[in-house]
mmCIF file as Biopython writes it, N, C-alpha, C and O atoms, coordinates in Angstrom:
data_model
#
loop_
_atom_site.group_PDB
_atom_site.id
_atom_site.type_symbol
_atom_site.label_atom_id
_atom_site.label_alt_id
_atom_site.label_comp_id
_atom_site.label_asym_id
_atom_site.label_entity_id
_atom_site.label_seq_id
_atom_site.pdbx_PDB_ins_code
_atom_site.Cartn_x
_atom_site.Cartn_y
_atom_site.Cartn_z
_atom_site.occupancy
_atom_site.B_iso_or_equiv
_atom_site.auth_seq_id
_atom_site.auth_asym_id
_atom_site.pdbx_PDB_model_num
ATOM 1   N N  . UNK A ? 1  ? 6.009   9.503   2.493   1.0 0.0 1  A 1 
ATOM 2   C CA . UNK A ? 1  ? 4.756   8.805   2.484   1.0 0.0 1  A 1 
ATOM 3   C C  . UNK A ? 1  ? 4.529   8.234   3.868   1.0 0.0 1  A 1 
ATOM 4   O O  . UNK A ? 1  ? 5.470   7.795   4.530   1.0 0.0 1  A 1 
ATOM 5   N N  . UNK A ? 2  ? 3.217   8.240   4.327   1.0 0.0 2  A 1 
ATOM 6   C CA . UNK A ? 2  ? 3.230   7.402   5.439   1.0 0.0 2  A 1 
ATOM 7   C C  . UNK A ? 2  ? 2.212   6.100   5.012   1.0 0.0 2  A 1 
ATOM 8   O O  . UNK A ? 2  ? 1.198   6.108   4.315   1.0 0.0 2  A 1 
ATOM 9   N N  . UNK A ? 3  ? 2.804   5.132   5.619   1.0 0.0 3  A 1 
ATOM 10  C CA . UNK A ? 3  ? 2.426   3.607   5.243   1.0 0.0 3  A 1 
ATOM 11  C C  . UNK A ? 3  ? 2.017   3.237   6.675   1.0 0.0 3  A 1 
ATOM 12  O O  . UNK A ? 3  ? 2.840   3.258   7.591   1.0 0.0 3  A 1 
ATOM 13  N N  . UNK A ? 4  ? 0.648   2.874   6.864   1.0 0.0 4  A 1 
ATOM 14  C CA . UNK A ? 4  ? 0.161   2.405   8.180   1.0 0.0 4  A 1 
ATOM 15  C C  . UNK A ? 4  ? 0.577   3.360   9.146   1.0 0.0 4  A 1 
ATOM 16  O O  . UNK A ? 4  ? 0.884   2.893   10.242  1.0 0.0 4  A 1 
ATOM 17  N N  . UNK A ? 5  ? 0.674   4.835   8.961   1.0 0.0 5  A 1 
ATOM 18  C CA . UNK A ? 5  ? 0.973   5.861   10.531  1.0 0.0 5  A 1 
ATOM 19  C C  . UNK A ? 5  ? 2.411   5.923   10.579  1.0 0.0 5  A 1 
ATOM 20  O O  . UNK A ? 5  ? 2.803   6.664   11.480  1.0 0.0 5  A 1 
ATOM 21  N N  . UNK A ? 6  ? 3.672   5.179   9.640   1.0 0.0 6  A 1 
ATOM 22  C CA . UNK A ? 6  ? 5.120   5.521   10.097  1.0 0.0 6  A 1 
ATOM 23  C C  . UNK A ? 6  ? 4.940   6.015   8.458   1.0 0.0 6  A 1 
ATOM 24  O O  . UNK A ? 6  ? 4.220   5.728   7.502   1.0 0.0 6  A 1 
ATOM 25  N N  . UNK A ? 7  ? 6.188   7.041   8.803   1.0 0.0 7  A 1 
ATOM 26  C CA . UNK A ? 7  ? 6.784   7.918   7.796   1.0 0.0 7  A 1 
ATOM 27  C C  . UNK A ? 7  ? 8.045   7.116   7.285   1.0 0.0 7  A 1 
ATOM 28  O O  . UNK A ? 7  ? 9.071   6.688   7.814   1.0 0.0 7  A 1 
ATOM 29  N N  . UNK A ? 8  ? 7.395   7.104   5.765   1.0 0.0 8  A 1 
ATOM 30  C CA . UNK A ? 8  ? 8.265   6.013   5.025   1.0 0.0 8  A 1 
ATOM 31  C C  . UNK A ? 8  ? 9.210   7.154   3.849   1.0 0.0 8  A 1 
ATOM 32  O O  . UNK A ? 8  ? 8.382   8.057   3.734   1.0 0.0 8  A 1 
ATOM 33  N N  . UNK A ? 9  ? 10.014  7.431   3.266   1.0 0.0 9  A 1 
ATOM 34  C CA . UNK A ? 9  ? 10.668  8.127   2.638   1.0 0.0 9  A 1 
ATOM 35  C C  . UNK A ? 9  ? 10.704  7.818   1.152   1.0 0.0 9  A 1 
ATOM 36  O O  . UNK A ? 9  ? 11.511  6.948   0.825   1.0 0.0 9  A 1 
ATOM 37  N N  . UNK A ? 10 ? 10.056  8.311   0.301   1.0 0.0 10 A 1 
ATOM 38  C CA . UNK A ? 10 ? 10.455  7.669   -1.252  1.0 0.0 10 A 1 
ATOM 39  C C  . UNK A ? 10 ? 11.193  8.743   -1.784  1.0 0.0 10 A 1 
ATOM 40  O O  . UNK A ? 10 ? 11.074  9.899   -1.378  1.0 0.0 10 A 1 
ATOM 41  N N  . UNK A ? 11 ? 12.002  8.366   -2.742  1.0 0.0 11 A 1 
ATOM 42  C CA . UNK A ? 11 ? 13.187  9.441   -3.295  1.0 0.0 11 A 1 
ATOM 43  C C  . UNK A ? 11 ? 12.014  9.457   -4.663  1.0 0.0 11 A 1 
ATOM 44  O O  . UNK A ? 11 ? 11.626  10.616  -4.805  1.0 0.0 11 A 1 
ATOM 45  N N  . UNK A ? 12 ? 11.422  8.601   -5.584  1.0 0.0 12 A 1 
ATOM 46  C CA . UNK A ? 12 ? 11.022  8.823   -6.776  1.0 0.0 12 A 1 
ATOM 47  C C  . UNK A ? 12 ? 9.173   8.008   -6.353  1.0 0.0 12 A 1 
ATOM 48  O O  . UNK A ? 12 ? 8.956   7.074   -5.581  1.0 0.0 12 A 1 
ATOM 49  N N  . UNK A ? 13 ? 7.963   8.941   -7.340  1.0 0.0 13 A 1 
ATOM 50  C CA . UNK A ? 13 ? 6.973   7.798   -7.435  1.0 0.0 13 A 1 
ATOM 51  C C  . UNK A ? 13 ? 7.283   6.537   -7.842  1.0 0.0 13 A 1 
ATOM 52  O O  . UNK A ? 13 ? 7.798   6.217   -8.914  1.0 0.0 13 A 1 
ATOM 53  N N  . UNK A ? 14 ? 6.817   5.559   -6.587  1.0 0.0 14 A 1 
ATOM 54  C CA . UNK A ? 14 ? 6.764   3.968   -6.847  1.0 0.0 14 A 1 
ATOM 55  C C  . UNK A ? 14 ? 5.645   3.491   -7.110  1.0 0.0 14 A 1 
ATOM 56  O O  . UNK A ? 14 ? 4.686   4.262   -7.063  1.0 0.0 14 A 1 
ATOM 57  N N  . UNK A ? 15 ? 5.444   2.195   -7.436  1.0 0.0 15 A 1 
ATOM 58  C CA . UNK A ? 15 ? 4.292   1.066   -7.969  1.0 0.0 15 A 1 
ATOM 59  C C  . UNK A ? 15 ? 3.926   0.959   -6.656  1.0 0.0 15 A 1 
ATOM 60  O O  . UNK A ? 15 ? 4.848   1.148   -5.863  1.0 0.0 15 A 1 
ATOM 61  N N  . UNK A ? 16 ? 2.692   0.677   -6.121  1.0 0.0 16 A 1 
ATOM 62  C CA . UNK A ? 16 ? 1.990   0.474   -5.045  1.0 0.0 16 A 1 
ATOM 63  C C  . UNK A ? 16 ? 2.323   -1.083  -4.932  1.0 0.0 16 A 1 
ATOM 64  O O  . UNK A ? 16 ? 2.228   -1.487  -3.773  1.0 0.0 16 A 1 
ATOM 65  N N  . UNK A ? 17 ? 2.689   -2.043  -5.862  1.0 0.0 17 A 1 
ATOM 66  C CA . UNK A ? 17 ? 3.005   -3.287  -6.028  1.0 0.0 17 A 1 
ATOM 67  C C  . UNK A ? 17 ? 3.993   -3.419  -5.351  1.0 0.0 17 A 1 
ATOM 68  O O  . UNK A ? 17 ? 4.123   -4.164  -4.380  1.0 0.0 17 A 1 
ATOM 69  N N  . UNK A ? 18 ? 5.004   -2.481  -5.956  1.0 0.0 18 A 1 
ATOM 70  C CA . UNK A ? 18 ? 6.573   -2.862  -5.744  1.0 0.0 18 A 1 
ATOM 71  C C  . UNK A ? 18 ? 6.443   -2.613  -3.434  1.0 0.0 18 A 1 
ATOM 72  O O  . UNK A ? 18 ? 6.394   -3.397  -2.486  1.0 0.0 18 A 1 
ATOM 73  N N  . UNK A ? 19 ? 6.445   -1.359  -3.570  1.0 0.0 19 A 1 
ATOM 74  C CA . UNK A ? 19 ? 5.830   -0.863  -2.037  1.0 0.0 19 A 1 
ATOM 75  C C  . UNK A ? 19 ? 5.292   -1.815  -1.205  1.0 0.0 19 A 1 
ATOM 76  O O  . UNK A ? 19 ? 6.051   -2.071  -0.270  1.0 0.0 19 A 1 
ATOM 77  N N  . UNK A ? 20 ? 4.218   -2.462  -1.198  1.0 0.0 20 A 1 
ATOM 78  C CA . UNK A ? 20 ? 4.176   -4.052  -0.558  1.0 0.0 20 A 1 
ATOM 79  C C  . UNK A ? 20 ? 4.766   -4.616  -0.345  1.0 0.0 20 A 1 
ATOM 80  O O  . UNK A ? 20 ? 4.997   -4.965  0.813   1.0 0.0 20 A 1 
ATOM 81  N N  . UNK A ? 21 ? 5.712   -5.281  -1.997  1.0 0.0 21 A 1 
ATOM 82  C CA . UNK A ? 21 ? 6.534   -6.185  -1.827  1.0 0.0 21 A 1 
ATOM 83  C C  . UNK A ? 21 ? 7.478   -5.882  -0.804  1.0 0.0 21 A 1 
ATOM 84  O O  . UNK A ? 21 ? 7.580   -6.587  0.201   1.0 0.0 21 A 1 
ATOM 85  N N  . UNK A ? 22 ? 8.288   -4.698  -1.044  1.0 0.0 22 A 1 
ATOM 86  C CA . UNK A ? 22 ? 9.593   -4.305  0.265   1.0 0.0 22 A 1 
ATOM 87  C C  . UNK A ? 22 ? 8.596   -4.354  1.585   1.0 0.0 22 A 1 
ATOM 88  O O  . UNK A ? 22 ? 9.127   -4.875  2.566   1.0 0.0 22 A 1 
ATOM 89  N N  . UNK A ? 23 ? 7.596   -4.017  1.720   1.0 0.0 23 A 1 
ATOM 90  C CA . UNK A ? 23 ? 7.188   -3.821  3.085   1.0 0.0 23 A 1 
ATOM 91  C C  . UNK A ? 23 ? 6.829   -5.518  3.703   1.0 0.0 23 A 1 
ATOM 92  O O  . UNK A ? 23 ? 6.634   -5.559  4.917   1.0 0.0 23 A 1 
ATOM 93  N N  . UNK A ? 24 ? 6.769   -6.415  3.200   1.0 0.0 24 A 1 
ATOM 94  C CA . UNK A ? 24 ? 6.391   -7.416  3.322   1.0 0.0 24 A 1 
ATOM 95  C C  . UNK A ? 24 ? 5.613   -8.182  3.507   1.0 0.0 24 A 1 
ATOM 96  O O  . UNK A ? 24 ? 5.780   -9.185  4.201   1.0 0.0 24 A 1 
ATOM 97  N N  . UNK A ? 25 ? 3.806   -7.632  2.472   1.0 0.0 25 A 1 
ATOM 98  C CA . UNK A ? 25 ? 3.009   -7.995  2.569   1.0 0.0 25 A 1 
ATOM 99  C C  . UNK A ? 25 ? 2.894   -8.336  1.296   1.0 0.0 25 A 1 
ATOM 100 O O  . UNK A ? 25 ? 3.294   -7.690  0.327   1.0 0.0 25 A 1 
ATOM 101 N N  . UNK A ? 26 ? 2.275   -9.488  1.304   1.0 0.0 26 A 1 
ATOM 102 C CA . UNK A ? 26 ? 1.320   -10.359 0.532   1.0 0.0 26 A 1 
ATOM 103 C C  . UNK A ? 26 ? 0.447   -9.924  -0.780  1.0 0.0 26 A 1 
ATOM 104 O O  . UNK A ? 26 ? -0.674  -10.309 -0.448  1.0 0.0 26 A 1 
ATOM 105 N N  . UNK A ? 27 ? 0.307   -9.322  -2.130  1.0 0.0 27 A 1 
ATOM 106 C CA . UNK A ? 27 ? -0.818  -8.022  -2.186  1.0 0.0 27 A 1 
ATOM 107 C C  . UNK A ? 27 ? -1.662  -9.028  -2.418  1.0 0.0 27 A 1 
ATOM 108 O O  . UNK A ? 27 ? -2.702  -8.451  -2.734  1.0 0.0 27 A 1 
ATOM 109 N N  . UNK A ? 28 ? -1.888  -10.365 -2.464  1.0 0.0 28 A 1 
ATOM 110 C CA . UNK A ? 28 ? -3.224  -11.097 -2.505  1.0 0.0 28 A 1 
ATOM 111 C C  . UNK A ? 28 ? -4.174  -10.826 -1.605  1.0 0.0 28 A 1 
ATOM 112 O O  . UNK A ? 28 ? -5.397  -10.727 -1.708  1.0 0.0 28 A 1 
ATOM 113 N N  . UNK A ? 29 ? -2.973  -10.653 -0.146  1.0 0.0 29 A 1 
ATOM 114 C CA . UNK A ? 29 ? -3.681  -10.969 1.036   1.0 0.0 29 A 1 
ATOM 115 C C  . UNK A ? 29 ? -3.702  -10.404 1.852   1.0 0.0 29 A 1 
ATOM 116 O O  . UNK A ? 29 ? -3.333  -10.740 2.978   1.0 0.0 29 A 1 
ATOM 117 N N  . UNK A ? 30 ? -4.386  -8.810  1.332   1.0 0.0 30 A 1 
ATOM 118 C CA . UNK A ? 30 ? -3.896  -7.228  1.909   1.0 0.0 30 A 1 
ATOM 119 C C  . UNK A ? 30 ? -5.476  -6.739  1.146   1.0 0.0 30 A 1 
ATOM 120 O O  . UNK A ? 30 ? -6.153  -7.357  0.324   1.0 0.0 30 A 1 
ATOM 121 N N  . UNK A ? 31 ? -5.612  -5.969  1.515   1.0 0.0 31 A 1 
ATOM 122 C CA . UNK A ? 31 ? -6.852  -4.737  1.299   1.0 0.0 31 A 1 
ATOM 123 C C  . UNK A ? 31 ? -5.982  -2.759  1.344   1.0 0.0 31 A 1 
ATOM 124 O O  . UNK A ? 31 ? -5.634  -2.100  2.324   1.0 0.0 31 A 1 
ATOM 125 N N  . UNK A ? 32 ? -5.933  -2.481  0.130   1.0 0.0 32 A 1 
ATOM 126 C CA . UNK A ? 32 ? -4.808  -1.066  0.183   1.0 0.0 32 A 1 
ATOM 127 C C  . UNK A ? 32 ? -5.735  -0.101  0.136   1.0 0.0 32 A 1 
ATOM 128 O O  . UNK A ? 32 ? -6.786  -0.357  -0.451  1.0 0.0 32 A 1 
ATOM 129 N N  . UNK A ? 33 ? -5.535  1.244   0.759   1.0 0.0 33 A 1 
ATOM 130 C CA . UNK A ? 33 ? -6.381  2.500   0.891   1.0 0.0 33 A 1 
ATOM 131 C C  . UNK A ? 33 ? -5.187  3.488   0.581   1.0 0.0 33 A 1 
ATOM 132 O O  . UNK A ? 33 ? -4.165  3.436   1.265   1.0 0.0 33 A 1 
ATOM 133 N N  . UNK A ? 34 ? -5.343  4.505   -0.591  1.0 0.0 34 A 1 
ATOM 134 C CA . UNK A ? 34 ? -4.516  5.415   -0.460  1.0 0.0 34 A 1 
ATOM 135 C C  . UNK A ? 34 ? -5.251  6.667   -0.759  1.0 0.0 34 A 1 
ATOM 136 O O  . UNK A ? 34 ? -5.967  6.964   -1.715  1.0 0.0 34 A 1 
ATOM 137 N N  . UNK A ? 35 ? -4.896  7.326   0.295   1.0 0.0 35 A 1 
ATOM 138 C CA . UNK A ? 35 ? -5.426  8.625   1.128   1.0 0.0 35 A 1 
ATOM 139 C C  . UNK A ? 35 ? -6.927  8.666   1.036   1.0 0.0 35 A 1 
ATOM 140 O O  . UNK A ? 35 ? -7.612  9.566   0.551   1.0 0.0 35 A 1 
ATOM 141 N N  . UNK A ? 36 ? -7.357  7.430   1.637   1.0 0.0 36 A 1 
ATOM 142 C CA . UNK A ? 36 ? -8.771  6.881   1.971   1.0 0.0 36 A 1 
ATOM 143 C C  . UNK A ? 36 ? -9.514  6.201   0.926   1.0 0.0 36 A 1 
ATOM 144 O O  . UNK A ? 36 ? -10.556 5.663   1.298   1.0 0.0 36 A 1 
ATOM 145 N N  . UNK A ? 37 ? -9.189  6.103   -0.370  1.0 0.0 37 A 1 
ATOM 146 C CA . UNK A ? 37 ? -9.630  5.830   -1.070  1.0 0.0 37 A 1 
ATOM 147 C C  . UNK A ? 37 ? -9.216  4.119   -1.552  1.0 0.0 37 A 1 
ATOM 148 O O  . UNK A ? 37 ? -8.047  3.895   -1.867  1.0 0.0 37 A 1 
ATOM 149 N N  . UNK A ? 38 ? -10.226 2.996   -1.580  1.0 0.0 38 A 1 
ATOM 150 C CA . UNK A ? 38 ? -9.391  1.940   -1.996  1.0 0.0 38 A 1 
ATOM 151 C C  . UNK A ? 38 ? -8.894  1.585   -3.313  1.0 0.0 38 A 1 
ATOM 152 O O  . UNK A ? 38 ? -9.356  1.846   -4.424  1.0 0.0 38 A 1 
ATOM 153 N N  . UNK A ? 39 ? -7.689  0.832   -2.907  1.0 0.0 39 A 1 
ATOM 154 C CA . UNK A ? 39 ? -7.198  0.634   -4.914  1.0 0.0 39 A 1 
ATOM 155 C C  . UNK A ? 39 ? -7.521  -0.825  -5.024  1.0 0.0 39 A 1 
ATOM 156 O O  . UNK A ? 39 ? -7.212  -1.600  -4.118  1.0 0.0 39 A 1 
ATOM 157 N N  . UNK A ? 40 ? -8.229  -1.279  -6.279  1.0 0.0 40 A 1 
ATOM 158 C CA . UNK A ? 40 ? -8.694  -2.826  -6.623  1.0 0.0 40 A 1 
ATOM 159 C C  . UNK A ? 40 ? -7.213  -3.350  -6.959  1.0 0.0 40 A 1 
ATOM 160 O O  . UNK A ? 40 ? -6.236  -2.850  -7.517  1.0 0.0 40 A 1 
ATOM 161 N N  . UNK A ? 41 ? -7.490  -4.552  -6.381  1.0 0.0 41 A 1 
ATOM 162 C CA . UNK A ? 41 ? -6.365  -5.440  -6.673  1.0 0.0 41 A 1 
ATOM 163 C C  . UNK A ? 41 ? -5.611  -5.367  -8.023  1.0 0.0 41 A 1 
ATOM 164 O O  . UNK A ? 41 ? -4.403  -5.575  -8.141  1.0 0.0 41 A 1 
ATOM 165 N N  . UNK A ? 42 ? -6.633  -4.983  -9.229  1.0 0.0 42 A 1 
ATOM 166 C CA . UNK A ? 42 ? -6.242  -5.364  -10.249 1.0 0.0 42 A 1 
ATOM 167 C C  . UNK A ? 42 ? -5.219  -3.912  -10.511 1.0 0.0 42 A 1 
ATOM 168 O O  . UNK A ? 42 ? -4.545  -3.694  -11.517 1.0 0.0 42 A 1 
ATOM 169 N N  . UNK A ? 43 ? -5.315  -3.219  -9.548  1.0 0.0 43 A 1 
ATOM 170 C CA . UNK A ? 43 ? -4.803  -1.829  -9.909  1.0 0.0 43 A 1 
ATOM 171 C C  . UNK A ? 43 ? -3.157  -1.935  -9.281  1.0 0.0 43 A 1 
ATOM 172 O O  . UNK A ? 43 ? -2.345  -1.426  -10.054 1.0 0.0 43 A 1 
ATOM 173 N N  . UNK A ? 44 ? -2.785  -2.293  -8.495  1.0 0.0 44 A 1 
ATOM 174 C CA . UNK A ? 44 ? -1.916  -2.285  -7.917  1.0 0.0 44 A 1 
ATOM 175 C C  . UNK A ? 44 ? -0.230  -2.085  -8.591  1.0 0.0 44 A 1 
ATOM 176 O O  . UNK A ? 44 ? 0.570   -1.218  -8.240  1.0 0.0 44 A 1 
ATOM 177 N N  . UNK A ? 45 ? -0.003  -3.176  -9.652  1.0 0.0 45 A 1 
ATOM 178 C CA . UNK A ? 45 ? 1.013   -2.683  -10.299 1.0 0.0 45 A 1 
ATOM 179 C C  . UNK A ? 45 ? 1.216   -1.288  -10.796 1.0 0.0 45 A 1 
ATOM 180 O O  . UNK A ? 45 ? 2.256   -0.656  -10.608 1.0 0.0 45 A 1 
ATOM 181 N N  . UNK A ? 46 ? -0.140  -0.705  -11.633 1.0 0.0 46 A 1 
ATOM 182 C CA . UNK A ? 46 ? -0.108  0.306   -12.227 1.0 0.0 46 A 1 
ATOM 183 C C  . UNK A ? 46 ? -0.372  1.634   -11.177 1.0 0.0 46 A 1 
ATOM 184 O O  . UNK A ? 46 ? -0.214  2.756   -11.657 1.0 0.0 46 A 1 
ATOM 185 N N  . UNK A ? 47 ? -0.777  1.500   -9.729  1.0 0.0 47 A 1 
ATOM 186 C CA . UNK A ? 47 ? -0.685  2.714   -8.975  1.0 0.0 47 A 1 
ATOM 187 C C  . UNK A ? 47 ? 0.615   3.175   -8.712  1.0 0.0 47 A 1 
ATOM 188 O O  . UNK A ? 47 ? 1.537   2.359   -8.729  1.0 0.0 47 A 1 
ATOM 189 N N  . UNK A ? 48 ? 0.874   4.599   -8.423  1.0 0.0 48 A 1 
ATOM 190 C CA . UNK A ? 48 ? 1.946   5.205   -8.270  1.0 0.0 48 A 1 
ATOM 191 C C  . UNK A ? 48 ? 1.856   5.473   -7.051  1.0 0.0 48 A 1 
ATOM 192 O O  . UNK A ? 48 ? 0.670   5.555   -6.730  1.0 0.0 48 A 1 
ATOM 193 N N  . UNK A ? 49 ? 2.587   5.661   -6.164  1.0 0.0 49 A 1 
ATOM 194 C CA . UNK A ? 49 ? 2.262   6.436   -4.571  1.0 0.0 49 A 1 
ATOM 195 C C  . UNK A ? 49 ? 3.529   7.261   -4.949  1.0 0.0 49 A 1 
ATOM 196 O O  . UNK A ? 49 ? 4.410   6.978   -5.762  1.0 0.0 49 A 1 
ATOM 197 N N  . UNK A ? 50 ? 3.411   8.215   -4.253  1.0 0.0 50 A 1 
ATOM 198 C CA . UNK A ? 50 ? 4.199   9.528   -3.790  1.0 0.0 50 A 1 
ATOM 199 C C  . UNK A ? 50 ? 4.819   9.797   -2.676  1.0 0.0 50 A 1 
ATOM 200 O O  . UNK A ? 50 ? 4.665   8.843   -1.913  1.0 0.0 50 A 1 
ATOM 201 N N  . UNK A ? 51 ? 5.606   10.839  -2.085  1.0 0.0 51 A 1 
ATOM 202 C CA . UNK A ? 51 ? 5.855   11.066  -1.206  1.0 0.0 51 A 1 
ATOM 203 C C  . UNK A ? 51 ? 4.893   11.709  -0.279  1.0 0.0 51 A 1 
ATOM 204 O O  . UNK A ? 51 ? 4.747   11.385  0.899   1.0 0.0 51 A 1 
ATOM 205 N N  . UNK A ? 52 ? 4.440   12.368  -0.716  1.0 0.0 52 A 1 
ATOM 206 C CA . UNK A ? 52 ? 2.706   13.223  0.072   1.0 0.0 52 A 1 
ATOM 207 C C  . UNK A ? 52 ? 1.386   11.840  0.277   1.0 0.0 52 A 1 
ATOM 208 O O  . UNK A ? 52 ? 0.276   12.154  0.707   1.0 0.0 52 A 1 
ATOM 209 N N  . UNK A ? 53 ? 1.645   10.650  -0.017  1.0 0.0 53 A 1 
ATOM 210 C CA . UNK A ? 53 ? 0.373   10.356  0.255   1.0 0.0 53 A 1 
ATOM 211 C C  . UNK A ? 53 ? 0.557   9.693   1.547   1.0 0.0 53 A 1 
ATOM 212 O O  . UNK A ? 53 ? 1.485   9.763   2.352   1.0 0.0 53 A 1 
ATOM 213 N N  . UNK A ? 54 ? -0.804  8.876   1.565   1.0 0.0 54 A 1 
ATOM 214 C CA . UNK A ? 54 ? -0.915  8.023   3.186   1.0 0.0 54 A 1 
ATOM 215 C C  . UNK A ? 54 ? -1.424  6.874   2.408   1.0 0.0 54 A 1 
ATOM 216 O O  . UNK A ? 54 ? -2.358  6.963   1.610   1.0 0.0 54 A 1 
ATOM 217 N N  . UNK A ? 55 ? -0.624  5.547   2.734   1.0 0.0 55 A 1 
ATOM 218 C CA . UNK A ? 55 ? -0.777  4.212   2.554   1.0 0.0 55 A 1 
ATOM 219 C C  . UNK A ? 55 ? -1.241  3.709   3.378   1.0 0.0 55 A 1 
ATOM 220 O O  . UNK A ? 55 ? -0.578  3.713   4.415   1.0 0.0 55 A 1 
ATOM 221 N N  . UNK A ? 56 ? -3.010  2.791   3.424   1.0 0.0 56 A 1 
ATOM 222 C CA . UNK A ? 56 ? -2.987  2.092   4.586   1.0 0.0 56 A 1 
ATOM 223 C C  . UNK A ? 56 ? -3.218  0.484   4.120   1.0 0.0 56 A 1 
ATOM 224 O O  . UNK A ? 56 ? -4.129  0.090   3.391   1.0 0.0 56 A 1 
ATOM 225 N N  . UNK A ? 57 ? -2.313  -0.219  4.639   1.0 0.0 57 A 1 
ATOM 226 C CA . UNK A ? 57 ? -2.657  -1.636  4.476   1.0 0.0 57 A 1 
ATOM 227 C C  . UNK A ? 57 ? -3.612  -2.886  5.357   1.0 0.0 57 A 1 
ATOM 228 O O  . UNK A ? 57 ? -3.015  -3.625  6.139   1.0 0.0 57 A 1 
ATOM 229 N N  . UNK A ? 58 ? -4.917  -3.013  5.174   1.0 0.0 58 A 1 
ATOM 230 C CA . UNK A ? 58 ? -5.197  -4.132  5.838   1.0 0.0 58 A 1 
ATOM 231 C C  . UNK A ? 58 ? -4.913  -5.677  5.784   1.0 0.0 58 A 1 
ATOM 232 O O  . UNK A ? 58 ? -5.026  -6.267  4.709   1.0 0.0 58 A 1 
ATOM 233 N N  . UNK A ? 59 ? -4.575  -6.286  6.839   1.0 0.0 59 A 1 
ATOM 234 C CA . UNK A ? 59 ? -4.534  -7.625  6.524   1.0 0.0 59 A 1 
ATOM 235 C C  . UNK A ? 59 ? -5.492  -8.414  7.174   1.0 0.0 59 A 1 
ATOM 236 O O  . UNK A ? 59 ? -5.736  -8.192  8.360   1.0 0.0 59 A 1 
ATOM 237 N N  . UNK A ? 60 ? -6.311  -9.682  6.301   1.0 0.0 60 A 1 
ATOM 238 C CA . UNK A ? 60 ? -7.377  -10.163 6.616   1.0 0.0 60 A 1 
ATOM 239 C C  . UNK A ? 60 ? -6.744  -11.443 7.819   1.0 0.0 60 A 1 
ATOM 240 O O  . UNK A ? 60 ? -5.788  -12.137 7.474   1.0 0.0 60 A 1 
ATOM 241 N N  . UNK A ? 61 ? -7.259  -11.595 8.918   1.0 0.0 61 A 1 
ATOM 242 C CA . UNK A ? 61 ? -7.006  -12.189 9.666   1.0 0.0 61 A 1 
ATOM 243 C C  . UNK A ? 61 ? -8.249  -13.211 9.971   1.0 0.0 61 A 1 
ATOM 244 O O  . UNK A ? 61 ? -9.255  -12.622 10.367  1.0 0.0 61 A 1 
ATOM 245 N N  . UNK A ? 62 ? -8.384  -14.853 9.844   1.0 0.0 62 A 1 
ATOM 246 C CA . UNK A ? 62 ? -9.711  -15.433 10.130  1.0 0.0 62 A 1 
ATOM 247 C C  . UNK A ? 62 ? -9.463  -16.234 11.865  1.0 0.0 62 A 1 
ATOM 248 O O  . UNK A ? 62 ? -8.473  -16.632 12.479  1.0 0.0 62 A 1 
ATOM 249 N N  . UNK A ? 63 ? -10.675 -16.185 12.103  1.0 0.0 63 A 1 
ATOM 250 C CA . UNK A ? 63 ? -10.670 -16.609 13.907  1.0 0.0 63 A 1 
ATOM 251 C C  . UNK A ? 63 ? -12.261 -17.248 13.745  1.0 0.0 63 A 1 
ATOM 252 O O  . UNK A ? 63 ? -12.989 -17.537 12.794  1.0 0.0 63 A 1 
ATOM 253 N N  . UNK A ? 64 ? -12.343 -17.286 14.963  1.0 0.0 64 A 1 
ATOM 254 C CA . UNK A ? 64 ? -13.802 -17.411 15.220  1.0 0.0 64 A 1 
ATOM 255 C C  . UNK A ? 64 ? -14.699 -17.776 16.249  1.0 0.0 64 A 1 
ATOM 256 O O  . UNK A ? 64 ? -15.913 -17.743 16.050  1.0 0.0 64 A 1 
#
């Protein structure tokens, strides 16, 4: 899988939940796209990612 452009390795489909958690983001406080498409928050436990897909994570940053 690639997660944000690095090639991440999964041995089995994982929870898009669990996947965050090890990567060390927030899923409150993240925006997820997998293979361009976005997944709603409420989806997250129940998505599967694969080894073939592309994970992209945004994180909301405020400034001003």
């Amino acid at each position: 899988m690639l997660i944000n452009n690095k090639e991440q390795a999964l041995h089995a489909p994982t929870a898009l939940a669990v996947i965050l958690l090890e990567q060390g983001f927030d899923p409150a406080k993240v925006a997820v796209l997998i293979n361009g498409e976005i997944v709603p928050k409420n989806k997250l436990a129940e998505t599967m990612v694969d080894d073939d897909d592309s994970v992209e994570v945004v994180s909301f940053v405020g400034g001003g």
